[in-house]
Residue, then its C-alpha position, 0 to 999 in steps of 0.5 A: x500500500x503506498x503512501x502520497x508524499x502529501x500524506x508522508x509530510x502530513x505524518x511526519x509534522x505531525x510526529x514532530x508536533x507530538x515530541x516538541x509540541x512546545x516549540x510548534x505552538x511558539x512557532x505558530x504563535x509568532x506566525x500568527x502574530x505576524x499575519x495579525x499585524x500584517x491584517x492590522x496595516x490593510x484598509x481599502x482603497x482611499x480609506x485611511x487606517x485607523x489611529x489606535x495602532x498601539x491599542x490594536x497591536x496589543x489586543x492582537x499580540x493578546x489574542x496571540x499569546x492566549x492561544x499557548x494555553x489551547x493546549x490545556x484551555x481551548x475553551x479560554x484560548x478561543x474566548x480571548x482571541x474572540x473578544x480582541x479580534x471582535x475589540x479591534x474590528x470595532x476599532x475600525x480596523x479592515x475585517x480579513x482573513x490576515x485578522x481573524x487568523x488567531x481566532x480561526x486558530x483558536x476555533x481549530x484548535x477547539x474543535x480538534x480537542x473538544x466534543x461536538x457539543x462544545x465546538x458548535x457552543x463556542x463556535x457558534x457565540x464567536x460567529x456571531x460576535x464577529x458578524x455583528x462586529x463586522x455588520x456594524x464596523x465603519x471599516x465597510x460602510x461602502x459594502x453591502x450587509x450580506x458582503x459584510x457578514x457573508x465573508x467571516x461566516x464563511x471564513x470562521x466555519x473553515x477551520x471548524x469544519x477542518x478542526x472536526x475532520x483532524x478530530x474524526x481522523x485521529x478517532x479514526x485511527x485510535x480506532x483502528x490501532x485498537x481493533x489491531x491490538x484486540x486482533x493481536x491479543x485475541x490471536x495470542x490467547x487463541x494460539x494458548x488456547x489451541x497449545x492448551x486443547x492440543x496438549x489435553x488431546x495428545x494426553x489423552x491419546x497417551x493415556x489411551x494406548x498406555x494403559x490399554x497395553x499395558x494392562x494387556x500386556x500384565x494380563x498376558x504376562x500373569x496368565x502365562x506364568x500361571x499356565x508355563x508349568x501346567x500348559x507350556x503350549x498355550x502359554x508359548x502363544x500367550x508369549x507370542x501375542x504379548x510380543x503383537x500386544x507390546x509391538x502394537x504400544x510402541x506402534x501408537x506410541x510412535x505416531x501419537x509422540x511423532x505429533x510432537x516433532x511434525x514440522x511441516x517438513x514434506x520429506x517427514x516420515x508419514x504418520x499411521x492412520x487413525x485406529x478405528x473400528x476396523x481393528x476391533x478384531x485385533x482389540x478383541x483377539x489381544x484381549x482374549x490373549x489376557x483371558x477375556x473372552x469379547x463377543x461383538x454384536x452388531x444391529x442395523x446396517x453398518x455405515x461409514x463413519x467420519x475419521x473423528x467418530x470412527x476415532x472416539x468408538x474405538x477408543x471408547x470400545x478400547x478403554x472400556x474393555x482395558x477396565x474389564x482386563x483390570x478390573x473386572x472379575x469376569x472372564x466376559x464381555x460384550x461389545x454392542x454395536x447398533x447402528x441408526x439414521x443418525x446415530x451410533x450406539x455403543x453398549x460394553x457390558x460384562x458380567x461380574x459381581x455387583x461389587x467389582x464393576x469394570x469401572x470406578x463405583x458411582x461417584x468415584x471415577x473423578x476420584x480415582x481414575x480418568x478412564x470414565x473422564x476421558x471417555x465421556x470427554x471424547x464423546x462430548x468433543x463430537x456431540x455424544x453422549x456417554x453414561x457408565x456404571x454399575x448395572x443393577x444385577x452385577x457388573x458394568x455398563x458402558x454405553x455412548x451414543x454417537x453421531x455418525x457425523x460430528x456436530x463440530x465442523x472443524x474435526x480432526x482425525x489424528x491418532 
């Protein structure tokens, strides 16, 4: 975006002004003096000035003077250099616009640092002081009353007029510099906010595969010490699914902590697909392996789901059924799928005693553990549902509804 050299001066004076405002209100005063003076000395043809030199003079020099207080007291500076200037035209002193620069400064100045209400009060009085003034000076008897009182009219609205438009400018760009740094606060807490969500996901995802193989894998590892004497071939392939069910941690660990070290480098290793429920299979065998038989059921036609969705049942299946390798005393467990127009509902339900659930008892779960928590966040973050607890006859329930699209349209997919 370029910028007129106009504009580029405009910028500069008035950087200048900010810094040394003292100096340009000095400079201004003696230029104001000088134009005043000057407009003192003019009369019109064949007219001959008026004697009061000294008395004009020093009203103007007054007028002048008053104006290095605008800063502070516009209201005064304006006030002042009215009432000289109105003093020095009922002298008889030829009315133009070399005269009236300091109250024309004086009404600028007054625009620029005022509200509206009080620019059009106190400009409005010195309007009409000066064009009653000029109305009955003898300096214009010749002209007419309109030419007498149409030309400081006119002369005294244009710097009320520039005075409003420097004033609705610097609102303007006061304005602007705040929206940009609303803008830029707003993009650093929404840049903490998506490291925050990144972090709770990614720990969740960790919380997800750890504990899932490891209790797997403990479960393998205590069945197949319990069966190496009595049973040496079963145990060999509990040994043997051990090392699939380890070999599986390390996979999902890999792509999960590979999240973290992602820079946008093309040539970067690709990360492995988003587990879902076409691995059901392999969470159904590896638990088998730890001693707990899981039977899948499905109802309704089976549909395609999103990434995220497909995502969150599966980690809901996984950690449902790593609670029952835990917790539970059971051998069993069901996995319920049962498929909608809209919807998706999960039911993993086992069969134990009342009092050794595959969860945390009621009211417990936000005490002593997270595997509840995390999967009633998974289900909230694409709009499902998820209830879990200790059923009437004996064991544990988990059930979730899920729908087949996300409610969130930004959803992502990531192991």
């Amino acid at each position: 975006m370029s910028t007129s050299p106009e504009r580029r001066y405009a910028d500069r004076i008035e950087e200048f002004s900010d810094r040394h405002p003292h100096v340009v209100d000095v400079v201004l005063v003696a230029a104001l003096m000088g134009c005043a003076s000057l407009g003192s000395m003019l009369t019109l043809p064949g007219a001959d000035p008026p004697d009061q030199d000294g008395t004009a003079a020093a009203f103007m020099g007054v007028a002048c003077l008053a104006l290095l207080k605008h800063r502070r007291h516009p209201r005064v500076a304006v006030v002042v250099s009215a009432a000289c200037t109105v003093t020095v035209i009922a002298l008889g002193y030829l009315l133009t616009p070399l005269l009236l620069a300091p109250v024309m400064a004086a009404l600028y100045w007054l625009a620029t640092l005022t509200d509206r209400p009080t620019t059009r009060a106190y400009g409005l009085a010195t309007m009409v002081a000066v064009t009653v003034a000029a109305a009955i000076s003898d300096s214009m008897d010749h002209l007419s009353l309109l030419l007498r009182t149409i030309g400081p009219f006119f002369w005294l609205l244009l710097p009320l007029a520039a005075g409003n438009m420097t004033r609705l400018r610097r609102a303007y760009l006061q304005a602007v510099q705040a929206r940009a740094e609303h803008a830029e606060r707003t993009r650093e807490e929404e840049a903490r906010l998506r490291v925050t969500e990144e972090r709770m996901r990614i720990a969740r995802e960790l919380h997800d595969v750890v504990a899932h193989h490891l209790a797997l894998a403990n479960a393998q590892a205590g069945t197949a010490a319990h069966l190496v004497l009595t049973s040496p071939q079963q145990s060999q392939k509990i040994l043997t699914d051990l090392t699939g069910t380890t070999s599986s941690a390390l996979r999902e660990l890999k792509a999960t902590l590979g999240l973290l070290r992602q820079n946008g480098d093309p040539d970067s290793a690709p990360l492995e697909p988003s587990p879902g429920l076409a691995r059901l299979p392999e969470l159904v065998s590896a638990c088998a392996s730890a001693g707990v038989t899981v039977t899948v059921t499905t109802t309704g036609e089976p549909q395609p789901l999103s990434p995220g969705v497909d995502l969150t049942a599966f980690r809901i299946v996984q950690e449902a059924l790593t609670n029952v390798t835990k917790h539970a005393t059971t051998e069993a467990a069901t996995v319920g799928l049962s498929y909608s127009d809209s919807r998706l509902l999960i039911t993993v339900v086992n069969d134990g005693p009342a009092a050794a659930g595959a969860g945390p008892a009621p009211g417990a779960g936000a005490l002593h553990g997270f595997g509840v928590m995390g999967m009633r966040e998974r289900a909230h973050s694409i709009g499902g549902e998820l209830r879990a607890g200790p059923r009437p006859d004996g064991g544990f329930e988990v059930t979730t509804a899920l729908p087949l699209q996300p409610y969130g349209a930004g959803e992502r997919a990531t192991p």
